[in-house]
Backbone as a ProteinNet text record, in pm:
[ID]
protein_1_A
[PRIMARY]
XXXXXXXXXXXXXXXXXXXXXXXXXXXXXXXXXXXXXXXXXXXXXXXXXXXXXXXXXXXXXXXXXXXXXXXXXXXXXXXXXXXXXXXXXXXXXXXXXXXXXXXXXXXXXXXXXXXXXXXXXXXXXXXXXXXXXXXXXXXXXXXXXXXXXXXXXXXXXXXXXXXXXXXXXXXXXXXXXXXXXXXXXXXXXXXXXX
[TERTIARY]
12488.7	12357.9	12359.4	12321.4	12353.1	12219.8	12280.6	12215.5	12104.6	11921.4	11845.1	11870.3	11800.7	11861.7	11708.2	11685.9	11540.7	11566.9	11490.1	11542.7	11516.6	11348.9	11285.2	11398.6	11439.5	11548.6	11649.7	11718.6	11806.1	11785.2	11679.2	11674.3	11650.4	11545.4	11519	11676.3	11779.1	11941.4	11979.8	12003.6	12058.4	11978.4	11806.3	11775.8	11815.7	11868.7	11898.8	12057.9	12090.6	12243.6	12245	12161	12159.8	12103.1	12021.7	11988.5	12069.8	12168.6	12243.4	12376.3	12382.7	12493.4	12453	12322.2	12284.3	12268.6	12230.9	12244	12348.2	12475.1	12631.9	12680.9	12633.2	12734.7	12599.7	12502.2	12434.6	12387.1	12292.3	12316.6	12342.5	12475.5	12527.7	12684.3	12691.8	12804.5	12745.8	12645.6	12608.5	12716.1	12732	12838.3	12739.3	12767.1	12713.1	12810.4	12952.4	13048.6	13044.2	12996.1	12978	12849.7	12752.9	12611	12623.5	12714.6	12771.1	12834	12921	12994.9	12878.5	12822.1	12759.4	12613.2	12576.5	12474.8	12526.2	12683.1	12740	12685.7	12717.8	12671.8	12759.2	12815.3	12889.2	12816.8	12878.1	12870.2	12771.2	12793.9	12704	12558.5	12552.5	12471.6	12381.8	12418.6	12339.6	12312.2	12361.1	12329.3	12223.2	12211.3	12131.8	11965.3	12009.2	11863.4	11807.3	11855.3	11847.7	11962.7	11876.3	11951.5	12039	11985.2	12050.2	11996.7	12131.9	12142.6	12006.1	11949.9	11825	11738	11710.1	11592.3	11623.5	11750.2	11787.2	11739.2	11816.9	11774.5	11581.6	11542	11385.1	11333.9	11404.1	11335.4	11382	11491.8	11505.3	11401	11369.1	11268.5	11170	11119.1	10984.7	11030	11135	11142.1	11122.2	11199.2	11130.7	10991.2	10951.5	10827.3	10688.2	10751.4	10662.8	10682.2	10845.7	10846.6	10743.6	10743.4	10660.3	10531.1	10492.8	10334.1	10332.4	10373.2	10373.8	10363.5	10446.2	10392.7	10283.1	10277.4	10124.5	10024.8	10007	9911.4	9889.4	10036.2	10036.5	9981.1	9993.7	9985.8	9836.3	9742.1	9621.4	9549	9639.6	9538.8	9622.6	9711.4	9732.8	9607.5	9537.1	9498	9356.8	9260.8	9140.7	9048.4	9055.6	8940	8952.2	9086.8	9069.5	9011.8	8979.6	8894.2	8967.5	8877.8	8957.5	9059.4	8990.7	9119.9	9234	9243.5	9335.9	9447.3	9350.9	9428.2	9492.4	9481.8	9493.4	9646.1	9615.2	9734.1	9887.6	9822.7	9908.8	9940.2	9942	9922.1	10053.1	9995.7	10096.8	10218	10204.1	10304.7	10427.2	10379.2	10479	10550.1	10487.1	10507.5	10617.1	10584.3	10668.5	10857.7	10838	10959.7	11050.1	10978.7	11042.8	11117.3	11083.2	11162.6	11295.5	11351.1	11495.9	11560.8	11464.1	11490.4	11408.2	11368.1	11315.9	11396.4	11503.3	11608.1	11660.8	11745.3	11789.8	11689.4	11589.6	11515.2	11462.6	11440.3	11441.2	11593.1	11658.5	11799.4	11763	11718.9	11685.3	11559.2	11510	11376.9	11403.6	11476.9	11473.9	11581.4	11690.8	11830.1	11715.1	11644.7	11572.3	11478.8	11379.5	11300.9	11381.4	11520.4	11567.8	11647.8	11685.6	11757.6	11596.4	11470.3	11380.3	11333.3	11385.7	11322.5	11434.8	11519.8	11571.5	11606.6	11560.9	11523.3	11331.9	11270.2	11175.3	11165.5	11207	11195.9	11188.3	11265.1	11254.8	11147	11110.2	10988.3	10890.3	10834.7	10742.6	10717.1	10842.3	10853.9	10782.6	10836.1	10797.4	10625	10637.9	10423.1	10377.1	10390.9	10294.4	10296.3	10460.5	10445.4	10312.4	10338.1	10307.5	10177.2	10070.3	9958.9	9906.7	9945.7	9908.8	9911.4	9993.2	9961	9867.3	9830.5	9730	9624.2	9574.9	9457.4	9423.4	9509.8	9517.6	9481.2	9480.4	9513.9	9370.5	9326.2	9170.4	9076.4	9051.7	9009.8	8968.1	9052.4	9077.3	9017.6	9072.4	8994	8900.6	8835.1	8706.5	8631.7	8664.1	8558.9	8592.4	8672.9	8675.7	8600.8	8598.4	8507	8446.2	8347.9	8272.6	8283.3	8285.5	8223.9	8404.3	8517.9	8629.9	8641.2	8740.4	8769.8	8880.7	8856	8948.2	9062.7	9057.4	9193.9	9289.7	9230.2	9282.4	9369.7	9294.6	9326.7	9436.1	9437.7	9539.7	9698.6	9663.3	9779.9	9824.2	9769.1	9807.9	9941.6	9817.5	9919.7	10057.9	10052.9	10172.5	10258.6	10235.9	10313.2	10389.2	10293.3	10338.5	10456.1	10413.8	10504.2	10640.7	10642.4	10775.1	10861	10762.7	10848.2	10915.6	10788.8	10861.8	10960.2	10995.4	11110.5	11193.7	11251	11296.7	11386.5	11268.1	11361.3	11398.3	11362.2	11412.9	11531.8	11604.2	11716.9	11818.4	11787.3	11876.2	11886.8	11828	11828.8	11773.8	11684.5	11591.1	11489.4	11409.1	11395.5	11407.1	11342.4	11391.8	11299.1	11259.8	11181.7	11038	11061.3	10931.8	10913.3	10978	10875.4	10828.5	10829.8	10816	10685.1	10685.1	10538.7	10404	10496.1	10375.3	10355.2	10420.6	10374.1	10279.2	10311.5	10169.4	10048.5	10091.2	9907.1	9898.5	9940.1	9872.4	9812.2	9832.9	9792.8	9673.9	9643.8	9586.6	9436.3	9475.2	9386.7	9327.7	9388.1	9301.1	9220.4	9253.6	9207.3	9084.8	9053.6	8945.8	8844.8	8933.7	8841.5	8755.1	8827.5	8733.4	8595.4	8663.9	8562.7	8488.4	8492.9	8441.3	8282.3
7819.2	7869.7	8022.9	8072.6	8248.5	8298.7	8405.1	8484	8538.4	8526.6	8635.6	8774.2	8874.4	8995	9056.7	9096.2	9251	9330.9	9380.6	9496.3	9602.8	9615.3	9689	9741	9635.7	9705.6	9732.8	9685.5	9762.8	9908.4	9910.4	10049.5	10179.7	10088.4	10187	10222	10101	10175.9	10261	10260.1	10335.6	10519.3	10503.5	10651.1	10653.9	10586.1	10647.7	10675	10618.5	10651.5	10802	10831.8	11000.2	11038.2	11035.2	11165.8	11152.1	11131.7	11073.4	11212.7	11132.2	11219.1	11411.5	11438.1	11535.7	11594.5	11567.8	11594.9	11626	11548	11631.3	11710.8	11705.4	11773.7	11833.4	11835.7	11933.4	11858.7	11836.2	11751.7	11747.5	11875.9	11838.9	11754.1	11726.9	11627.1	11527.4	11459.7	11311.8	11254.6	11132.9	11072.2	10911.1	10896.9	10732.1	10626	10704.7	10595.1	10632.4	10730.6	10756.8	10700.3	10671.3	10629.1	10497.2	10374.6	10279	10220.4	10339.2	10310.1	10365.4	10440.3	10481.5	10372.4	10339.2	10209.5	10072.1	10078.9	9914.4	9840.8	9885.8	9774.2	9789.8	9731.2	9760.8	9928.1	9934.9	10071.9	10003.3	9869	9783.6	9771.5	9763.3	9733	9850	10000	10098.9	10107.9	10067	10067.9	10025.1	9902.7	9787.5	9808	9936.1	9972.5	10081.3	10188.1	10299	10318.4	10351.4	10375.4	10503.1	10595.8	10769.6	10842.9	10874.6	10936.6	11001.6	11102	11157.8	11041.4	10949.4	10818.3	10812.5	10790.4	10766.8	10892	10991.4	11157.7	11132.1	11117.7	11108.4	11027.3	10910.7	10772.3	10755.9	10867.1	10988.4	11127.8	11134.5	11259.8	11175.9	11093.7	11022	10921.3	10880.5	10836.5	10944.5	11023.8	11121	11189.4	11228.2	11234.7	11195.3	11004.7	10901.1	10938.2	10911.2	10932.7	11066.4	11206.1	11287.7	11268.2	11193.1	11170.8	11027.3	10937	10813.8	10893	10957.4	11031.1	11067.1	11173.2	11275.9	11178.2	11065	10940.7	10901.7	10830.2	10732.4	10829.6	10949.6	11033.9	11028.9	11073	11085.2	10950.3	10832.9	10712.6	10657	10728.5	10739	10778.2	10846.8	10974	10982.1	10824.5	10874.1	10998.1	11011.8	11045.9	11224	11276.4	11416.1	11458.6	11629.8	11712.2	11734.8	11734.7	11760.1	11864.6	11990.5	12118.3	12069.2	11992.7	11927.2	11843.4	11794	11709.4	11771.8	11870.9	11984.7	12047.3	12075	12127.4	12031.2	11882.9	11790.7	11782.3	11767.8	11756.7	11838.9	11948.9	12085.9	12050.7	11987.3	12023.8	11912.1	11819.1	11702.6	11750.7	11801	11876.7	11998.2	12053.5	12185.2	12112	11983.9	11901.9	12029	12076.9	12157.2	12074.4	11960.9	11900.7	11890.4	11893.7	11866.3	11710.3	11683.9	11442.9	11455.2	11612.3	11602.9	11720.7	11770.1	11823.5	11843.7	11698.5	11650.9	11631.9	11583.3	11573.8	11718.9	11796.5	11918.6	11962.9	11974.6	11997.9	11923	11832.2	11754.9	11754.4	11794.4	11858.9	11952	12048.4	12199.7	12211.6	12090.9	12087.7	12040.5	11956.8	11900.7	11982	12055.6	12215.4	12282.6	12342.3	12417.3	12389.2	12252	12167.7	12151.8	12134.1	12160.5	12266.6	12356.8	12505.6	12493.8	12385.8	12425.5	12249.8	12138.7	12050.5	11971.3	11967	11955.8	11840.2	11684.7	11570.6	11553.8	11685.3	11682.3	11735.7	11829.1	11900.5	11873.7	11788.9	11667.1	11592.3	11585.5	11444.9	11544.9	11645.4	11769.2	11773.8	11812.4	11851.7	11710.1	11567.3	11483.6	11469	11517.5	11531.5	11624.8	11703.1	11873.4	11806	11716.4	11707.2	11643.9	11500.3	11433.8	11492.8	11608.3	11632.3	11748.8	11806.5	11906.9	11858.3	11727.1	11671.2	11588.7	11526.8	11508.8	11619.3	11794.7	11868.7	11929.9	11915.2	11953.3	11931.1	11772.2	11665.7	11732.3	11740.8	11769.6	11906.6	12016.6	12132.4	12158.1	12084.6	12050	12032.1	11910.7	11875	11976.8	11997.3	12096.9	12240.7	12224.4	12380.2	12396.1	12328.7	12368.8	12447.3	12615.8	12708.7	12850.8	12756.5	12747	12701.2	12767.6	12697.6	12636.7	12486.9	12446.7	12347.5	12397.9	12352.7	12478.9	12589.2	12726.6	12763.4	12653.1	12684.2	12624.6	12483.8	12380.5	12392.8	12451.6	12571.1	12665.3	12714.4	12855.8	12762.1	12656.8	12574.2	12525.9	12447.7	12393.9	12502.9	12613.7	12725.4	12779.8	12802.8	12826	12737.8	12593	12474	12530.6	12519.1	12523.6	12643.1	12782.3	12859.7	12880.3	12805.9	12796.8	12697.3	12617.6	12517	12531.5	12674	12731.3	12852.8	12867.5	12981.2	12968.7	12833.2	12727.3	12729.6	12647.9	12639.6	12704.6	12829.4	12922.2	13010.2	12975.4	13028.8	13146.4	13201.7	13332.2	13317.5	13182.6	13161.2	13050.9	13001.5	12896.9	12824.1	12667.4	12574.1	12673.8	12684.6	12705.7	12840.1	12937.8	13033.7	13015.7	12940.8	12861.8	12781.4	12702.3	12596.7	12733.9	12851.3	12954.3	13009.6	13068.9	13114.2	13061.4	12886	12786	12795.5	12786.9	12755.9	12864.9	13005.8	13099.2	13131.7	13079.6	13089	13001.6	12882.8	12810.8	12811.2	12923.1	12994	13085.7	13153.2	13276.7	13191.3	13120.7	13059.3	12960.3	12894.7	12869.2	12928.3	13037.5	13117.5	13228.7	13244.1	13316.4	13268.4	13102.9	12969.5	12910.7	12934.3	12850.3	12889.1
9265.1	9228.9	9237.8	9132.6	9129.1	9243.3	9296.8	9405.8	9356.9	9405.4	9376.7	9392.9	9301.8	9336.6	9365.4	9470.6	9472	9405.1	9282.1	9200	9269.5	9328.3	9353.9	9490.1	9605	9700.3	9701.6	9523.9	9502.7	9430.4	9383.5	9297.3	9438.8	9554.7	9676.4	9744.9	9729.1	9833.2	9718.2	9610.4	9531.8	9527.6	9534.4	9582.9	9723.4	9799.9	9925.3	9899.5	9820.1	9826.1	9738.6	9652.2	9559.2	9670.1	9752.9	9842.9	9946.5	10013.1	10109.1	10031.1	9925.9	9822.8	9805.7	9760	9739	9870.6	10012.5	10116.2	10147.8	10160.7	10146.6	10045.6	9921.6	9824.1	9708.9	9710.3	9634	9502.4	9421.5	9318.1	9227.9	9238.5	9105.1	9153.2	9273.6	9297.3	9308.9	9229.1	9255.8	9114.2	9145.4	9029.5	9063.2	8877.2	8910.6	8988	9006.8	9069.6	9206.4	9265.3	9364.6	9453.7	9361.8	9370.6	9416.3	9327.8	9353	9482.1	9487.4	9614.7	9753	9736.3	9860.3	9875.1	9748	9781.3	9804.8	9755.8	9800	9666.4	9545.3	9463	9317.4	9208.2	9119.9	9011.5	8952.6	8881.4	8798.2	8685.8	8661.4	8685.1	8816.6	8884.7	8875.4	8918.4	8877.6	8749.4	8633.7	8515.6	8506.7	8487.7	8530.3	8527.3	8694.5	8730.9	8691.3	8617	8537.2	8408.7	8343	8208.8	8182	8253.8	8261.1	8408.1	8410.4	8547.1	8578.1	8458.4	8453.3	8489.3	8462.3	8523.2	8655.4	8722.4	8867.9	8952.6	8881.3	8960.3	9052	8887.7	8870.2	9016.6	9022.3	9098.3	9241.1	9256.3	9375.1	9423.6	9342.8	9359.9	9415.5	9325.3	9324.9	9509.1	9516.1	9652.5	9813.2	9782.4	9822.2	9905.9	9757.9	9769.5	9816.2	9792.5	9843.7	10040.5	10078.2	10177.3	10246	10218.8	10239.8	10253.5	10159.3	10135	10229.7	10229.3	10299.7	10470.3	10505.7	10610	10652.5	10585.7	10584.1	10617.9	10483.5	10543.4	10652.1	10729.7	10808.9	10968.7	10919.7	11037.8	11049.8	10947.3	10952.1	11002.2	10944.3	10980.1	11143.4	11203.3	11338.6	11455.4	11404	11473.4	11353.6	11341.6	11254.9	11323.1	11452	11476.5	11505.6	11472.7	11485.2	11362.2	11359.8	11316.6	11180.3	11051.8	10926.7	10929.8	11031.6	11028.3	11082.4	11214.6	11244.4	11190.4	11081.2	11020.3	10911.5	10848.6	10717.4	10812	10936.4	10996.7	11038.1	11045.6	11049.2	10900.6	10825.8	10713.5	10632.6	10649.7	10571.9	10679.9	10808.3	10896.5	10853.6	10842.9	10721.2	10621	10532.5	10394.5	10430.5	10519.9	10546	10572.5	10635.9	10673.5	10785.1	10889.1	10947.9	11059.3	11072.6	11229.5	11196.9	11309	11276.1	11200.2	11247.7	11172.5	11037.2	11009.9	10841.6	10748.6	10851	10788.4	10618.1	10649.2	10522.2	10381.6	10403.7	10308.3	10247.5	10337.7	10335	10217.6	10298.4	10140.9	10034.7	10046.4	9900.2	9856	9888	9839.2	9766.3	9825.2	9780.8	9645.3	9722.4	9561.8	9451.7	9464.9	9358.5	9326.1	9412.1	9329.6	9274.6	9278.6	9222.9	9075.3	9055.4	8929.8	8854.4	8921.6	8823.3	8760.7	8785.5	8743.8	8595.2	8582.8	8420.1	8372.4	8447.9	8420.5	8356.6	8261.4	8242.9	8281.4	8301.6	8357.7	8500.2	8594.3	8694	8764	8656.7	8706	8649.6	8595.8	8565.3	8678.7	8745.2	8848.1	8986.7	9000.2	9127	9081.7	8997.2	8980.1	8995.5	8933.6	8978.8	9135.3	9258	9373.3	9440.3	9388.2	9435.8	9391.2	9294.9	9267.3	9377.8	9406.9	9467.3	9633.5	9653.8	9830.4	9797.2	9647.4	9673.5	9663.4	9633.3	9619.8	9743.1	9821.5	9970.2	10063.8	10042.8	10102.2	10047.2	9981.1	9910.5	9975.3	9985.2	10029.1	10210.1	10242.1	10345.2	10440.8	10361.4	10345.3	10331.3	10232	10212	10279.2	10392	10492.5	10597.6	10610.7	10719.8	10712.8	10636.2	10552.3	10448.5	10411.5	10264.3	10250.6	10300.1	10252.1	10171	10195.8	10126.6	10039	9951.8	9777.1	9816.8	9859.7	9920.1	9802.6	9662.9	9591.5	9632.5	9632	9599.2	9773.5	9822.2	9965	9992.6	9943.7	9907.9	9881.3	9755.1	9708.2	9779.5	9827.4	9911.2	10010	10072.6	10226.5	10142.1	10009.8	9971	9978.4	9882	9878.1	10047.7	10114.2	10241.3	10306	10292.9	10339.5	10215.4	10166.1	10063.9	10095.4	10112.1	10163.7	10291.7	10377.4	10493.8	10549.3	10502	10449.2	10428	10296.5	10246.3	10377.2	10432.3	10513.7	10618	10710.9	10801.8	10759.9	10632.9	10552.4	10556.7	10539.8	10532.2	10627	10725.2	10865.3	10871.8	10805	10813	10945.6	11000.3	11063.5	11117.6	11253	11302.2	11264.3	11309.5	11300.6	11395.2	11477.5	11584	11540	11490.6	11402.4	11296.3	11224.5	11089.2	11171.3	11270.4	11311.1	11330.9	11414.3	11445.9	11354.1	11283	11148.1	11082.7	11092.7	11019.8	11047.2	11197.2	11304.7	11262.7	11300.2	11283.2	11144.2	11053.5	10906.5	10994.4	11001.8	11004.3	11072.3	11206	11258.4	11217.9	11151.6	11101.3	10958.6	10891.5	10766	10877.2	10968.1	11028.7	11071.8	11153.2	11292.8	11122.8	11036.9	10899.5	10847	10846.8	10768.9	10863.7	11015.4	11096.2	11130.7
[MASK]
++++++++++++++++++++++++++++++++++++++++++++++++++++++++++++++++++++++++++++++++++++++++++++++++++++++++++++++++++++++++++++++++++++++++++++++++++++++++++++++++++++++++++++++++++++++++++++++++++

């Protein structure tokens, strides 16, 4: 009797096997035979579940991403009862991926912002990200402060998280000047609005 297959948990090991890959070697050393071997499944088999490497890349990003945002969530509905600013600061603090156990994703975040700046599929895939945590991050702002333009504010925090991510990375600074740097954005953007 032939074996059921989960598409859906095979298509999820195979984005863990491209960011696993792009985490060691950058993404332009991802290989579909490499993808194979690092998810444990025939070359076939990745076929199968994407048609062009560009669809897989994509459904990596988009895994990703979910992970980031699946966070941010689970954090807020941890912890219903703190203060919207509070939560705006938990929030960006996910997004920023400064901990050390959000490292890696961090490299792959950033390999994948940067292959989108001359990929248009990839960066299709980055803005519906980048939408959905600025409308989470609105939301948010919002209650914490009516009297803020809190999309504009939104933006500002993504931007901030990305750069400060960015320079975690490359060792410009550390993680814990990168968190003070935040609050302190975060404080002065309250103690202004409060």
């Amino acid at each position: 009797m032939p074996r059921q297959v989960d598409h859906e948990e095979r298509r999820r090991r195979i984005a863990e096997a491209v960011c696993a890959l792009i985490d060691a070697q950058g993404l332009e050393g991802v290989t579909l035979r490499d993808v194979a071997t690092r998810a444990e499944v025939s070359m076939g088999a990745v076929q199968r579940c994407f048609r062009t490497k560009d669809e897989m890349l994509r459904f990596a990003l988009a895994h990703i991403g979910e992970q980031v945002t699946g966070r941010a969530h689970a954090r807020l509905r941890s912890a219903p009862a703190q203060s919207a600013a509070s939560a705006v600061g938990h929030v960006v603090g996910e997004v920023a991926l400064l901990r050390e156990e959000h490292r890696a994703e961090a490299r792959i975040w950033l390999a994948f912002l940067a292959a989108a700046a001359v990929n248009p599929d990839l960066a299709a895939s980055l803005r519906t990200s980048y939408t959905d945590l600025e409308g989470l991050l609105t939301r948010l702002v919002a209650e914490a402060s009516g009297s803020l333009d809190a999309q504009g504010e939104a933006r500002t925090l993504l931007a901030l998280a990305d750069g400060l991510t960015a320079h975690v990375l490359i060792g410009h600074r550390t993680a814990e000047e990168a968190e003070r740097l935040l609050h302190a954005h975060l404080a002065r953007l309250w103690a202004a609005h409060g």
